[in-house]
N, C-alpha and C positions, 0 to 999 in steps of 0.2 A: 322608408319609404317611401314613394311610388314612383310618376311613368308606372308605365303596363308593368314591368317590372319593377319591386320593390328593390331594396336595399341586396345584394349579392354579399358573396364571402368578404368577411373582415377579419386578416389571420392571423400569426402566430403571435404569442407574449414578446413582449418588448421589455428585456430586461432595465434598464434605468428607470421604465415606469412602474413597472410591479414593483421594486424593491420601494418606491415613493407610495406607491399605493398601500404597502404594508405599511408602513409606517403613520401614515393618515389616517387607515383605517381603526389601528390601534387606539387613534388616539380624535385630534377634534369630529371626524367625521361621527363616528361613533357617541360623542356627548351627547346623553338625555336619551341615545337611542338602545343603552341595551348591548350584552353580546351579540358580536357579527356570526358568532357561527352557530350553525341551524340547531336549533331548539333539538334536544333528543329524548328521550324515553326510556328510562331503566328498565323499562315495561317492553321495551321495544320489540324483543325478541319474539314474547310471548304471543306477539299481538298477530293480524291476520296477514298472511303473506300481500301484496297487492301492486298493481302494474300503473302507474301513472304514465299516459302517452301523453305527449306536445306536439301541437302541427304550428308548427312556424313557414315563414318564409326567407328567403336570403338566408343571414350567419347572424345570429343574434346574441354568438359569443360565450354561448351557457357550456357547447358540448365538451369533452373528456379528451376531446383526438385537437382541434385545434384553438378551442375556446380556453375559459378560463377554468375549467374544470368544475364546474359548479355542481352537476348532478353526482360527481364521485364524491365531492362533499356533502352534501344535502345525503347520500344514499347511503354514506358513514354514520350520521348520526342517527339515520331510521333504516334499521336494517331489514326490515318488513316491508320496503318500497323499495321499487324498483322502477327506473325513469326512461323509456324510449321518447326520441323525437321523429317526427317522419317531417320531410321537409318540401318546400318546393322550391325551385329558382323563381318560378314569375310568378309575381302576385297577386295580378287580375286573375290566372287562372286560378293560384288556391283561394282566390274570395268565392270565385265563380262554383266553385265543388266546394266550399263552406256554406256556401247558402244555399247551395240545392240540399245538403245534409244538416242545416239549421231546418228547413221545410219537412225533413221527413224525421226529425230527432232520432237520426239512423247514422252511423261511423263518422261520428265528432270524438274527437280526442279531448282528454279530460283538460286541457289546458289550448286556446286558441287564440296564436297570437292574431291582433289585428293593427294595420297601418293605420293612420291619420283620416285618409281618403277615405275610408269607408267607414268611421266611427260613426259618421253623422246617421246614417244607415243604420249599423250595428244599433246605436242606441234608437231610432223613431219606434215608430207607434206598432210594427208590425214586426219588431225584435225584439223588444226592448225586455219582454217576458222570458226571454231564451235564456237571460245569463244569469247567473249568481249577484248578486249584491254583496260583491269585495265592501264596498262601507259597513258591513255588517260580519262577514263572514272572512276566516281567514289572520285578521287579527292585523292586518295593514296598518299602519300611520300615513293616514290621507293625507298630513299633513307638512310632510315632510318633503314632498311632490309640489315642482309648481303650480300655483292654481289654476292658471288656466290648463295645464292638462289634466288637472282632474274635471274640470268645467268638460271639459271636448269629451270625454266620456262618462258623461251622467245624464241619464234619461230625463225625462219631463218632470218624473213624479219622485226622482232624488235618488234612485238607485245612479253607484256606483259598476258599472260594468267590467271597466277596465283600470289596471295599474298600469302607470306609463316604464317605459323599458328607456329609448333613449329622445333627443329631439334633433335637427335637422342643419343647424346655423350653416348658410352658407360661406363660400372661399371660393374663387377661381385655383388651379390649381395648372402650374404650367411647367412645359418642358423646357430648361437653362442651355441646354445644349441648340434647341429647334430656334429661341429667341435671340441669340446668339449669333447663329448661322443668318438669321435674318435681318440682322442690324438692330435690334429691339434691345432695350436693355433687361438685365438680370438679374439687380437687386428688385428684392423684394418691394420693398419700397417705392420706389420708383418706379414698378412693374404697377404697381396699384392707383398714383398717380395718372397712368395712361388711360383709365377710364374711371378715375372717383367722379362718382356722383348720376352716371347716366351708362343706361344699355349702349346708346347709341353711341357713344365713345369704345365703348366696349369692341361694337361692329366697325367704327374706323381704326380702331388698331389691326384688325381683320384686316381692314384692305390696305396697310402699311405690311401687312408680315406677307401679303398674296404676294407683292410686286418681287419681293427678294425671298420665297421659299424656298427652302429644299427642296430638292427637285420631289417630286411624290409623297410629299407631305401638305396638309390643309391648318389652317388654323385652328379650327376648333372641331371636336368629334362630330356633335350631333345637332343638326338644328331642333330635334324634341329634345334633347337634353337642355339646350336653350332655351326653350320655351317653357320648361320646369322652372329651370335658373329664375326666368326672369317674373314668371308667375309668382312664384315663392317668394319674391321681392314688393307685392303685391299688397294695397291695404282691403281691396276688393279682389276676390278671385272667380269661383263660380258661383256663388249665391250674393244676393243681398244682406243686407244686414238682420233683414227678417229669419234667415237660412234657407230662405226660397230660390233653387235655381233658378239665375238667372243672367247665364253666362254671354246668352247675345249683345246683352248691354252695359256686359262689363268692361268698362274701362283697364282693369289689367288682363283681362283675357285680350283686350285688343291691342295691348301693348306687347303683353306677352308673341304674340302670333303676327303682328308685324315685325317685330325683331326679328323670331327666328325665317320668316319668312326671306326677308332682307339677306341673312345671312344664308339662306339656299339657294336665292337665287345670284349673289354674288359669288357663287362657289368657295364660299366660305370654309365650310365644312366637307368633313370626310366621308358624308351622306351613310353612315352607321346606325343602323339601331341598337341603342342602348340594351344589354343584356338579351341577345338574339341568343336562340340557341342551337345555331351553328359555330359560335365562338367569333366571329368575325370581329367586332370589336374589344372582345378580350387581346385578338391576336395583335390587335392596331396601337394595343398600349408598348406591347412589348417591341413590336416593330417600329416603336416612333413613328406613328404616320402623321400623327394629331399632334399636335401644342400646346394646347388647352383644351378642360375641360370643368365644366360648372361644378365646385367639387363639397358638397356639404360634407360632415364631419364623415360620415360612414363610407366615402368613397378613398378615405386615405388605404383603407384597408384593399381594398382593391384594388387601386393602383399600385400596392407595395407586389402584392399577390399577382399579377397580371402581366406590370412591366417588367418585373423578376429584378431579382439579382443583380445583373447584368446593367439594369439602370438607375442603380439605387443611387444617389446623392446626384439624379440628374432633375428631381422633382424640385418643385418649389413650391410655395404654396404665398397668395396675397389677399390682402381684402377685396371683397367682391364691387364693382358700381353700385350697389345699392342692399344695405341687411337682407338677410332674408330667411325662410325654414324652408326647408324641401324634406318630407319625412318625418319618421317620430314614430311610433309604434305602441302597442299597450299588452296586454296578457288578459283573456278573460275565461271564465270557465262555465262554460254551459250547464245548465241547471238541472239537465237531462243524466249528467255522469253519476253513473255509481257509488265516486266515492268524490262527492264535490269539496265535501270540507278540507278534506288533505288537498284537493286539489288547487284550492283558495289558501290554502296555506304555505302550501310551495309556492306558488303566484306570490306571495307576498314576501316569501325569503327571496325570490331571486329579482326583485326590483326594491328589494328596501337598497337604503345608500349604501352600505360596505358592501353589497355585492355590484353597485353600478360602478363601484371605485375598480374592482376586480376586472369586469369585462371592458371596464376604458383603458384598464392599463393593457389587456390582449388585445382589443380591437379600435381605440380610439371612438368608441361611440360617446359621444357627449352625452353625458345622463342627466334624467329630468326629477330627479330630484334635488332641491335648493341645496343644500350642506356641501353635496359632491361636488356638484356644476360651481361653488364660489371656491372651494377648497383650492389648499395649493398641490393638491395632485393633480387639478386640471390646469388651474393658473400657468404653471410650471412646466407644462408637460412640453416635452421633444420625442420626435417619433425618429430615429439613428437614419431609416431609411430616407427621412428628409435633411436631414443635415442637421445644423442650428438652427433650423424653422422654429420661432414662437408657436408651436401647433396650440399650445394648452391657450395661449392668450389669445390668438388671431378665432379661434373660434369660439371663446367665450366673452370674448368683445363683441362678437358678430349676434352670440346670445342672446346678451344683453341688449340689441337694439329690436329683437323682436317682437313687434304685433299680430297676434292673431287674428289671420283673417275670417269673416263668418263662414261657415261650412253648410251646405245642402246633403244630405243623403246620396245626392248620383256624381257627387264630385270625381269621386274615381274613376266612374266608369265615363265621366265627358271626358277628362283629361286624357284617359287611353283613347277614345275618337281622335278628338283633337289632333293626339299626337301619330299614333302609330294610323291611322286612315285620313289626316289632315296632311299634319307638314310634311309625314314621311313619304307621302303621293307629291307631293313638290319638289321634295330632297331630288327622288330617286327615281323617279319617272318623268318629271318634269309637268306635272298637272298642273294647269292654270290655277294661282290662288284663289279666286274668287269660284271658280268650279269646285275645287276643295273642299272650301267653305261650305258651299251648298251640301255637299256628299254627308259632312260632319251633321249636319244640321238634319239630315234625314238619316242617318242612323241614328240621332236623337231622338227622334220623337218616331220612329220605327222601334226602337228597344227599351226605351223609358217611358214608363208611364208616369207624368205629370200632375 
């Protein structure tokens, strides 16, 4: 996850990698961990009928219809449960109606996934009592999970709130056909050469592809998609080190928002917002209008989903100018539910590692547990829709260069400023940056209290 909107659809099975996935799972993934398939109950039958809801955001790869089928499994072995999901596409809005219904512990679903942005949140001083303690309840191996994402979601006083689902490694991801038409080359390799090491290379290949574009095509989608990109590349983002916002004197927030800046006003971009829901930029994958796009692991699935069929082996994927996480996600269960222990317990089947090995090989989510994320079901992986792309190595190369940045409580909600009432008033209207700026900076401290 995030931008205003989190993570969208990641879809169907990928046969070469589920058959690699079965076989992994079978065997090292699984070492020391136990049978992969859900714990069941002879008893089961007898026991109380009962409805486990999930409110997720985007495709987080669990469901029956295009996922990996997780809850037809999980709802085979306990046949007394029963699993709806209700979902949203943008994520700022299902934080924003999660937390007016964390306030009134009134229509929370027994399971609630949360993005990265808002854990710091999720877990302070004025939530922190809402959730279940997974370290206790549920039956999870915390351990098995990278540390720092069980670090990002554990309150002050040591509760465990959330298990992580997947993480974010970034990838430029580009059109061979757009780069092509434009004089640019198309090995991979050499695609990534054109700006190792700096955004700002990044942006003059920008103005190498503008002079010779296709005609109604832009180099890159989104300058907020940019400003994620390049954020996420960040050792500082919106807080200090202390987790105190404090994004006006952040040094990657100001790198971040002059890149994309740069790249708005040089007509870089195809002045898009990222997961609108008019569809506009969905329709711009499949139309090639774009060339690139800032592509952390969960947008392969998107693009496969989006640019259709029709342009499948026209994707590419290279390392990015600079490592980075854009997203990452968690499952937690409100302390308010009914039947919270089953619900801590499903929480904990569907992000132990044989099931993150299941939803990478449906939807390419790089998962945050150690075992999967080094396995060679990830190492190895090729997504058909990208051709011979390294996908499993290029983003678990990108993995392993990650540092986590410290996180503030209102990270989320600046970043949607920033983005969808900062640069998208630049993109798209043409608002002075420095007026922008200002606008940003008073919806901050107009809606957040500091």
């Amino acid at each position: 996850m995030r931008t205003s909107s989190s993570r969208r659809g990641r879809r169907t099975a990928i046969n070469a990698i589920a058959a690699a996935v079965a076989v992994v799972t079978g065997a090292a993934l699984l070492t020391g961990c136990g049978d992969d398939s859900p714990a069941g109950d002879d008893g089961a039958a007898a026991k109380e009928q009962i409805t486990l809801r999930i409110g997720t955001f985007g495709s987080f790869g669990y469901d029956d219809a295009t996922g990996a089928k997780l809850y037809a499994e999980y709802t085979k072995a306990h046949p007394n449960i029963k699993i709806e999901e209700s979902n949203v596409a943008d994520g700022q809005k299902y934080w924003d109606t999660l937390k007016l219904r964390l306030s009134r512990d009134s229509g929370l679903a027994d399971i609630q996934a949360l993005e990265v942005g808002y854990i710091a949140e999720a877990t302070g001083s004025a939530m922190a009592d809402k959730w279940t303690d997974l370290g206790k309840t549920g039956g999870a191996d915390l351990g098995a999970f990278l540390d720092w994402k069980v670090k990002q979601a554990t309150t002050a006083d040591g509760k465990v709130i959330g298990l992580g689902t997947d993480i974010g490694p970034m990838a430029i991801c580009y059109n061979k056909d757009l780069f092509a038409k434009a004089g640019l080359p198309t090995d991979r390799t050499e695609v990534a050469k054109l700006w190792a090491g700096d955004w700002a290379k990044f942006i003059a290949t920008g103005e190498t592809y503008k002079k010779s574009a296709p005609e109604g095509t832009a180099f890159h989608d989104s300058a907020s998609g940019l400003f994620n990109a390049v954020i996420s590349s960040e050792p500082v983002q919106y807080a200090n080190t202390k987790g105190e916002l404090d994004y006006e004197n952040s040094p990657g927030v100001k790198k971040a928002w002059d890149t994309a800046v740069a790249a708005a006003k040089g007509e870089l971009t195809g002045k898009l917002r990222q997961f609108d829901e008019k569809g506009t930029w969905n329709a711009a994958f499949k139309n090639a209008k774009f060339a690139t796009v800032a592509c952390p692991s969960w947008m392969t699935g998107i693009i496969k989903e989006q640019a259709g069929p029709e342009n499948q082996g026209k994707w590419d994927i290279a390392a990015p100018p600079v490592a980075g996480n854009w997203g990452g996600s968690f499952l937690a269960v409100p302390k308010s539910g009914k039947h919270a222990k089953e619900a801590a317990e499903l929480a904990a089947w569907l992000t132990a590692p044989a099931q993150h090995a299941k939803v990478f090989g449906v939807n390419g989510n790089i998962p945050s547990t150690k075992d999967t994320l080094t396995s060679a079901t990830v190492q190895d992986a090729k997504l058909p829709y990208f051709g011979e792309t390294p996908v499993g190595k290029i983003y678990s190369e990108a993995a392993a260069g990650i540092t986590p940045a410290p996180i503030s409580r209102w990270d989320g909600q600046v970043k949607t400023f920033l983005t969808d009432n900062g640069i998208l008033d630049i993109e798209q209207r043409g608002t002075d940056p420095a007026k922008a700026w200002e606008n940003v900076k008073k919806l901050v401290d107009d809606k957040i209290d500091k």
